[in-house]
N, C-alpha and C positions, 0 to 999 in steps of 0.2 A: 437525460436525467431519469432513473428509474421510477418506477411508480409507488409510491408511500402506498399501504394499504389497512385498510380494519380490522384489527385484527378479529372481532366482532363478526362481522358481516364479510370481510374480504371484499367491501368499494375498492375502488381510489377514491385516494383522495387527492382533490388537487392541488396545483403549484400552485404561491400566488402569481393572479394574474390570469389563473385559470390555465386549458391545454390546448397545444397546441396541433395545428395542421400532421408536423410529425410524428406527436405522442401516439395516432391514431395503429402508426406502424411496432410501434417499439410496448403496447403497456401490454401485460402480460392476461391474459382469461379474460379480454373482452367477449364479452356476447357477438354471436352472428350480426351483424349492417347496424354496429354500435355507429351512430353519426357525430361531428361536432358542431355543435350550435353557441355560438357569441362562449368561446370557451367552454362551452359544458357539454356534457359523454352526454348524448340520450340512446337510449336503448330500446329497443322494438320489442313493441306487444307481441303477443302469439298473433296472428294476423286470420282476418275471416276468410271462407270461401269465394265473397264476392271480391276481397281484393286481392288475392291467387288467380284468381280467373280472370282479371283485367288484366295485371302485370303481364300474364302469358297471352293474352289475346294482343297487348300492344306490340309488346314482346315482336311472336312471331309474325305479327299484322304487317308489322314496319318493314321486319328485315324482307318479309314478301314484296316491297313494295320500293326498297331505297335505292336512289340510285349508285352509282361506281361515285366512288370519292367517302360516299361517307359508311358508318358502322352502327349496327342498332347493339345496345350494351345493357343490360339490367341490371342491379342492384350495386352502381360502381360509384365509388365515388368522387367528387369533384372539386381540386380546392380553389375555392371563392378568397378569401384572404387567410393569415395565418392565425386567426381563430374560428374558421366556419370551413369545415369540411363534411357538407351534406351530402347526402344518398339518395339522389331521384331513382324513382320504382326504375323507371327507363330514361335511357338519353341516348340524341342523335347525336353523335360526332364526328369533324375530320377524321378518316383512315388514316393521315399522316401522324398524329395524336397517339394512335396505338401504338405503344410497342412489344417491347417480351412479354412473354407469359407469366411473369411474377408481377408485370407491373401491379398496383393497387390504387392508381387513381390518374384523372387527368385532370387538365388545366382547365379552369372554366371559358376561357377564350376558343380552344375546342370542340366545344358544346353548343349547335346548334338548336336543339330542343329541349326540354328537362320535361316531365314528365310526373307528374304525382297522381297514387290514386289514394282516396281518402280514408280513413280508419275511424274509430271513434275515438281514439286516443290521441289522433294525426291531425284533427280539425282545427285547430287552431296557428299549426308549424304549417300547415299545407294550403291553407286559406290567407296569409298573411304572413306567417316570418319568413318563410321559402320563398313565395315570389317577390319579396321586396328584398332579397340578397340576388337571389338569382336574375334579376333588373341591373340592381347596381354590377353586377356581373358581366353586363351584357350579353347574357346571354337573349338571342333573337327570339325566341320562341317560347313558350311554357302550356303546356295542357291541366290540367285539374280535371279527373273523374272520383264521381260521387256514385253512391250509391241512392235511389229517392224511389221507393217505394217498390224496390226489386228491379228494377232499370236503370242500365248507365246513362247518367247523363256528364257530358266532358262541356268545361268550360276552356274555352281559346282564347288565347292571348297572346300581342304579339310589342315587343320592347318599341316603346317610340325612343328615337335617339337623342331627340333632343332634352329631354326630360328624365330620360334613363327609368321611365316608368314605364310598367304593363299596360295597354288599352286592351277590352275584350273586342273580341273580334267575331264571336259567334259564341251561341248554346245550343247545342246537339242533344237531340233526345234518342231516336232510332239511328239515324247514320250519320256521320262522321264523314264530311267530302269538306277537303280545304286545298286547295293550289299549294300551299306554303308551309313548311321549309321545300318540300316539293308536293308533287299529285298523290293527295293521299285519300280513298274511299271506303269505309269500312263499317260491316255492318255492326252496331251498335248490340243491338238482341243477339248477338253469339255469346255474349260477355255470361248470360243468362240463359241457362238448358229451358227451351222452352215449354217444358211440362211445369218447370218451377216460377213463370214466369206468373204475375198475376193478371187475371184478367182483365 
């Protein structure tokens, strides 16, 4: 179905019922890592220095570190059901998952870890609606990094199954060392040039 638009503003507007998983391919002048949430387009703020510098610190932290089998991916998206197709900063997934170069999204079954680092705009989707999808997703894994007085600190979690909820599993202030999804150590203070760090 094409996109009904404002002529005002140039929105979409939506179907009823809201949009779907596939609108995300087909609507026309969406914004860069436009996401879908319980049917609705959210669209990204301009984004700070502190969560540029984590996405690439996780970024290339991981893929230094992952093993054969799986693929460290940034800003792709995943669909969860066919109205929530979110955009973790980063996600670990099957290599079998991958495929061509046009692809534009995987399956969340896929999806070993998800990844969010937080914004001021993001605190509320990234504290709560994102991990209680990506739970009932099953997906195994989720991190949350914050930013808390010029230092990353990452909140870990890991999906109990029988509940299909998140338990934490750690708060990491300087480094970052967990066994799971595999052997991961990393130092936390790269995220922050240490001239800008506070004392």
């Amino acid at each position: 179905m094409g996109a009904l638009m404002n002529p005002e503003h140039s929105w979409p507007i939506p179907p009823p019922g809201g949009w779907t998983a596939d609108d995300l391919d087909t609507l026309p002048h969406l914004p860069p890592h436009t996401e879908l949430i319980d049917g609705s387009l959210i669209f990204v703020s301009p984004q700070t220095l502190f969560h540029s510098r984590a996405v690439d610190f996780f970024n290339w932290g991981l893929q230094s570190l992952v093993p054969e089998g799986l693929e460290v991916l940034r800003e792709f998206t995943i669909d969860i059901d066919r109205s929530n197709r979110p955009e973790p900063d980063v996600i670990v997934c099957r290599d079998d998952a991958v495929g061509d170069l046009a692809q534009t999204r995987l399956p969340a079954d896929a999806v070993l870890l998800a990844i969010e680092v937080v914004s001021p705009e993001s605190v509320g989707r990234d504290r709560e609606t994102k991990p209680v999808k990506y739970a009932r997703a099953g997906i195994p894994h989720f991190w949350r990094a914050e930013n808390t007085d010029g230092r990353a600190v990452v909140y870990v979690y890991e999906l109990d199954p029988a509940t299909r909820k998140y338990v934490a599993t750690g708060i990491f202030h300087d480094r970052l060392k967990v066994s799971v999804p595999f052997p991961v150590d990393l130092d936390l203070g790269a995220i922050t040039p240490k001239r800008k760090r506070p004392e």
